[in-house]
C-alpha positions as CSV (number, residue, x, y, z in Angstrom):
1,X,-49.1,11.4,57.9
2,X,-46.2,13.0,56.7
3,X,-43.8,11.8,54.3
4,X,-40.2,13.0,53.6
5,X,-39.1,14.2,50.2
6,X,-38.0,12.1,47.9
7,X,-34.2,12.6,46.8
8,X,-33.1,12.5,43.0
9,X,-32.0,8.8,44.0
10,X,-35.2,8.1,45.6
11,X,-37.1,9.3,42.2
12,X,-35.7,6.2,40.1
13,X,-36.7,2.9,40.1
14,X,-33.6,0.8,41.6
15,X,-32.4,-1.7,39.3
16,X,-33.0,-5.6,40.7
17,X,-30.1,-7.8,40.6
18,X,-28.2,-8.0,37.1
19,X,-30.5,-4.9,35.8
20,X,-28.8,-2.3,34.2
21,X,-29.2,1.3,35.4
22,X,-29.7,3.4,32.1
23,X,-29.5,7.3,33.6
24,X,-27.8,8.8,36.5
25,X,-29.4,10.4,39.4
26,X,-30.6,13.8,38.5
27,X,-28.8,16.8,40.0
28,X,-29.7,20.4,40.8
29,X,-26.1,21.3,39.2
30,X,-26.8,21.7,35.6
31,X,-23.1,21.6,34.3
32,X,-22.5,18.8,36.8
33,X,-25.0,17.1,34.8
34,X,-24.0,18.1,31.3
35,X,-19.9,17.0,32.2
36,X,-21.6,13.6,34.1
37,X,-24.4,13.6,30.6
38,X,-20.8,13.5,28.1
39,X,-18.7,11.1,30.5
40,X,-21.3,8.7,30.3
41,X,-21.7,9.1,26.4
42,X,-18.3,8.8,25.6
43,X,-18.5,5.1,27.0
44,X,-19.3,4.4,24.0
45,X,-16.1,4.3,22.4
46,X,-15.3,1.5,24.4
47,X,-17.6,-0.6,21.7
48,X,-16.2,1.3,18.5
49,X,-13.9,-1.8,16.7
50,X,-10.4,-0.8,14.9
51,X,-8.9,-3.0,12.5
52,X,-5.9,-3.6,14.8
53,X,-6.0,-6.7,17.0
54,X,-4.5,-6.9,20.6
55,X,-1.1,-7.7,21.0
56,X,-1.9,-11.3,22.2
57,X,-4.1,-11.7,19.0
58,X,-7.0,-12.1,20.7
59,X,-9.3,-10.3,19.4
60,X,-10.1,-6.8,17.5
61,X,-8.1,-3.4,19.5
62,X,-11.3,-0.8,20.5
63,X,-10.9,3.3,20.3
64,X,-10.7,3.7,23.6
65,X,-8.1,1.0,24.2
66,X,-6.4,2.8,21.0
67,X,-6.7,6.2,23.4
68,X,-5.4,4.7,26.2
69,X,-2.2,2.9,24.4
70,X,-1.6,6.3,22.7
71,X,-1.4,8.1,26.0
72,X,1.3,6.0,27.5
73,X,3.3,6.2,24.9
74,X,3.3,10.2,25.1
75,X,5.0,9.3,28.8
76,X,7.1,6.8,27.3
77,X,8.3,8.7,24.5
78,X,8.4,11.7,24.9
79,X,12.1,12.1,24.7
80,X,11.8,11.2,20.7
81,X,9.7,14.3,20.0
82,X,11.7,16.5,16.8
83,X,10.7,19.7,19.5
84,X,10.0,20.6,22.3
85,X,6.1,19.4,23.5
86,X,4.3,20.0,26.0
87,X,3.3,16.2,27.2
88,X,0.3,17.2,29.1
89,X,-1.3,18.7,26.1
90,X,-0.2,15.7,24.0
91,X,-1.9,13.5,26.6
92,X,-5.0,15.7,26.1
93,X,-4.9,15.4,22.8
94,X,-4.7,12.0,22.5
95,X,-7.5,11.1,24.6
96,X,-9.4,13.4,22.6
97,X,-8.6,12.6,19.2
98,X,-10.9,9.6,18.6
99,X,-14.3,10.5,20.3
100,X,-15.7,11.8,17.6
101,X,-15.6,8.0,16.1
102,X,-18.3,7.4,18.6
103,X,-20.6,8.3,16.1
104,X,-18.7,8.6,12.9
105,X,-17.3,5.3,13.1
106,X,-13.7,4.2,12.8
107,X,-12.1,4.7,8.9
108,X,-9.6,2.8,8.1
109,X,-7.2,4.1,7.3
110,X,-6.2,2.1,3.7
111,X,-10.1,2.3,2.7
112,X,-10.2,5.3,0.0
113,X,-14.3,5.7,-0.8
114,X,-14.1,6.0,3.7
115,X,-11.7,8.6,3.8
116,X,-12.6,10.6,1.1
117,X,-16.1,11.1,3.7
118,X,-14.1,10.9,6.7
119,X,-13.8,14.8,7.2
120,X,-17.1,15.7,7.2
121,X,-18.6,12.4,8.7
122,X,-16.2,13.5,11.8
123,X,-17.0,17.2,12.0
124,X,-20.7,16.4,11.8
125,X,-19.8,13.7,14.8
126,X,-17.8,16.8,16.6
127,X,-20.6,19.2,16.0
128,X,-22.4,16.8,18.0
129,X,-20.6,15.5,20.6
130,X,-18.6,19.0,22.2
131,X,-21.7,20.6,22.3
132,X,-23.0,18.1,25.1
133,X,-21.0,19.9,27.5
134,X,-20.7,22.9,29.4
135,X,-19.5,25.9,26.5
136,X,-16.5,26.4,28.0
137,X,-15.0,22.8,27.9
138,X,-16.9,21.9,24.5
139,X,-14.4,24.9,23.2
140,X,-11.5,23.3,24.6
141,X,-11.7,20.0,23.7
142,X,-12.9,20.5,20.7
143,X,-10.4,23.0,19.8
144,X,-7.7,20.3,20.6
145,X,-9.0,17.6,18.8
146,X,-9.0,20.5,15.7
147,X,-5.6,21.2,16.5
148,X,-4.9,17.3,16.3
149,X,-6.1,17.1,13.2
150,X,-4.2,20.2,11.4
151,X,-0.9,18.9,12.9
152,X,0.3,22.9,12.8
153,X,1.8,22.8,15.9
154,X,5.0,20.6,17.6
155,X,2.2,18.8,20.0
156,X,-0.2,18.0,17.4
157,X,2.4,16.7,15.4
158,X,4.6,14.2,17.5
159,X,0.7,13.6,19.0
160,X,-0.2,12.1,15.2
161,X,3.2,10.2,14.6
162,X,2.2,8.3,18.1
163,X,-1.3,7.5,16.2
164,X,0.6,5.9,13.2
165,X,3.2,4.6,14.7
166,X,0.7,2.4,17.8
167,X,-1.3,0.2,14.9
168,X,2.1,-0.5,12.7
169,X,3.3,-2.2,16.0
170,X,0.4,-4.3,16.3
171,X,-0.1,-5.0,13.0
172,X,3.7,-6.6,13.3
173,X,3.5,-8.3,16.4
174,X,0.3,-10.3,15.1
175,X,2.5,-11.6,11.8
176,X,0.9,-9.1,9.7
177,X,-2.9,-8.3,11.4
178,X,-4.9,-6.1,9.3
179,X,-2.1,-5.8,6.5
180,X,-2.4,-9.4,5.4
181,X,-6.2,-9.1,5.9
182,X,-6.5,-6.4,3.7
183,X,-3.8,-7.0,0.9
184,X,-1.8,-3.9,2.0
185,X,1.9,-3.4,0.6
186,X,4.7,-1.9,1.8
187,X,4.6,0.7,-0.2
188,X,1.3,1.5,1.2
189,X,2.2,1.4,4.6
190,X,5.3,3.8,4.2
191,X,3.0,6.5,2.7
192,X,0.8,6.7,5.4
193,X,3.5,6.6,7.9
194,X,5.5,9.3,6.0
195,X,3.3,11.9,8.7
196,X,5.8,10.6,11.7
197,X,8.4,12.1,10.3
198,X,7.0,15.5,11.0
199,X,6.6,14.8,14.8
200,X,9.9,12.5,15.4
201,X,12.7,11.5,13.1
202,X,13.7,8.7,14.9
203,X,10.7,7.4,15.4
204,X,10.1,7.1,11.2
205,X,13.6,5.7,10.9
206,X,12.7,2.8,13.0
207,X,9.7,2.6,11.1
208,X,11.5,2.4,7.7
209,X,13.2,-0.4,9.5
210,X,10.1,-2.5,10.9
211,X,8.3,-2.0,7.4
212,X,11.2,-3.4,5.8
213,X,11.6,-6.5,8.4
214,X,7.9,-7.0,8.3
215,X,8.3,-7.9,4.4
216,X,10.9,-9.8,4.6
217,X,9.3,-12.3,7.1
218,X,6.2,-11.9,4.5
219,X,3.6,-9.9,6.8
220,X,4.2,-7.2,3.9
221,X,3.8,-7.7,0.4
222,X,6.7,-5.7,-0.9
């Protein structure tokens, strides 16, 4: 009797009701496969933890939550850039920025011994992660998230003052968040937002006037 091929779906065992399905259906495409292997791994970010809680004080912000946030305030704010960006490449950027946490971890940001090891604890995370897909695209996203990280060029750098400014936000609208968790001062705070006023003047003088409203309604040591 004959029997038909089986298909690449066909080939795994199907998951019963409330099992998880751990690998994709195989496919004769190999870069299908390697862009489908890296969507699925960067998942992962969606577990990674940041210090910074939810607006609503919930519960503890994730990376990619962080990614998204940043990437809607690229539309949103665009018009604050210092020069002239190119938002689609911010956008890119941002989405970019944090994947290599997925395996080097999120630093924070006020924790010297962690970011004294956060450059090469990243670049051995990016030497890992690109390379999962096709050559073409591990080059280009990996060359942005570089690019991110030098803050050389007008994108990179309004990209970065969106990544200090998002957390400084939450951190006030929660009465203090991971400042009052972590004993952090004004002082402290200012230094590490000093970087936004590469990327958007305005942006660091509304910052300089947050910081200083923050301590006086004591979410901020002064």
């Amino acid at each position: 009797m004959s029997t038909q091929a089986p298909t690449p779906q066909d080939s795994m065992s199907p998951a019963g009701p409330g099992e998880p399905v751990t690998a994709l259906p195989s496919t004769s495409d190999s870069r299908l496969a390697r862009q489908l292997g890296f969507i699925l791994e960067i998942d992962k970010l969606k577990s990674v933890l940041r210090r910074s809680r939810l607006a609503d004080d919930s519960r503890a912000e994730n990376d990619a939550e962080h990614s998204w946030h940043l990437a809607m305030m690229a539309v949103v704010l665009g018009e604050y850039a210092d020069e002239e960006v190119d938002t689609g490449r911010v956008l890119r950027m941002l989405l970019v920025h944090d994947l290599v946490e997925i395996y080097a971890g999120d630093t924070f940001i006020y924790d010297q011994t962690a970011i004294a090891e956060q450059e090469a604890r990243e670049k051995a995370a990016a030497d890992r992660l690109f390379p999962l897909l096709p050559r073409d695209q591990a080059v280009q996203l990996r060359s942005l998230w570089e690019e991110f990280e030098a803050r050389r060029t007008p994108d990179a750098r309004f990209a970065r003052a969106l990544d200090r400014l998002q957390p400084l936000i939450l951190n006030y609208v929660t009465g203090g968040g991971s400042w009052q968790t972590h004993g952090v001062r004004a002082q402290d705070v200012l230094a590490h937002q000093r970087v936004v006023s590469e990327g958007s003047l305005a942006l660091w003088e509304y910052i300089n006037q947050l910081v200083g409203d923050a301590v006086r309604r004591g979410y901020l040591a002064a």
